[in-house]
C-alpha positions as CSV (number, residue, x, y, z in Angstrom):
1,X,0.0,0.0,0.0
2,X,1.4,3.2,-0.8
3,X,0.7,6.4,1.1
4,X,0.4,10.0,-0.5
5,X,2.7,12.7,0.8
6,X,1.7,16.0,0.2
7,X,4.8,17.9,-0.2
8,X,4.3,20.3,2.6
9,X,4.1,17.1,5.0
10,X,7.4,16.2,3.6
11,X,8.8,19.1,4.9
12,X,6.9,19.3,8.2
13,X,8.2,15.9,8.6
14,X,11.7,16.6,7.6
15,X,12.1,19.9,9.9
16,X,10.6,17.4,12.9
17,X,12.9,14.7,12.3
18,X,16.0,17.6,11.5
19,X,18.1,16.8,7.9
20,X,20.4,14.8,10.0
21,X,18.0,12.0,9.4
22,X,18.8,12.2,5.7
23,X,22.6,11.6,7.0
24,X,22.1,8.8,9.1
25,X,22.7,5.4,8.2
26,X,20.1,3.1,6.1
27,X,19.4,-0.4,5.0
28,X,18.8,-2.2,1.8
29,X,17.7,-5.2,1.5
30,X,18.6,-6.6,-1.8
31,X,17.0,-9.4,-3.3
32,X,20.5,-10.7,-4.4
33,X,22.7,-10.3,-1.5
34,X,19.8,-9.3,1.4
35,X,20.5,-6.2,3.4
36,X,23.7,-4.3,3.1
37,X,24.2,-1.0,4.7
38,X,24.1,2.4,2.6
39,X,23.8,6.5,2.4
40,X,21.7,8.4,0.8
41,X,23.4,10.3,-1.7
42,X,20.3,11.6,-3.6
43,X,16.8,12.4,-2.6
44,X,14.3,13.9,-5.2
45,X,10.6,13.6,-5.7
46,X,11.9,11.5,-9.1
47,X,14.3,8.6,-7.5
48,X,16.3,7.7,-4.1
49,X,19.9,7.3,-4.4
50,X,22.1,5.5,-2.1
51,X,25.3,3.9,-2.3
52,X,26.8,1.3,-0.2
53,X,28.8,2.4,2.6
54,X,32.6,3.1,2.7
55,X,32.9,3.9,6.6
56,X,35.0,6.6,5.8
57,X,37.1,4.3,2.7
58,X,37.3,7.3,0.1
59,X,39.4,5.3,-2.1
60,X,36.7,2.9,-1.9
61,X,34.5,2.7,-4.7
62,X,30.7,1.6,-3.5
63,X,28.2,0.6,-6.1
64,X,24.5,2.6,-6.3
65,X,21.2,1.8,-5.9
66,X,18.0,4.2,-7.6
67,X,15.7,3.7,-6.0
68,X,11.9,4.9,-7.0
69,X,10.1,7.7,-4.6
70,X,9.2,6.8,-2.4
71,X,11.3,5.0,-0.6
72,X,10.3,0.9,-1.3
73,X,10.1,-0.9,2.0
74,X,13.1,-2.3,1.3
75,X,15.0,0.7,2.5
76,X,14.8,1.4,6.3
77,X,16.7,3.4,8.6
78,X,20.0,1.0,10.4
79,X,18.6,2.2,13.9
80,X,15.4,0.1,13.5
């Protein structure tokens, strides 16, 4: 079931939660591999972007995931 967000209760939600949610640490679970742990890199009323995380590894290179908006319930928040 998908819910409607208007986007004015987008941004109520975001100024509650503070846009250090958007920085926090998330989980996708992949149908592949099942969940790995990534960051969003791009939010947009169009597509999610995350990429698997580095911890900190610039050299690293971390493959991406779009994802559609809204978020599918595959993507959750690590602190669940």
């Amino acid at each position: 079931m998908t819910v409607e967000t208007s986007r004015e209760d987008a941004g109520v939600a975001l100024r509650v939660r503070g846009l250090g949610y958007l920085a926090e640490g998330w989980m996708l679970d992949l149908e592949e591999t099942g969940p790995v742990p990534v960051r969003l890199v791009e939010v947009s009323e169009e597509r999610i972007v995350v990429k698997e995380e580095d911890f900190g590894d610039v050299f690293h290179e971390t493959a991406l995931h779009v994802l559609p908006f809204p978020a599918p319930e595959a993507l959750q928040p690590r602190n669940r």
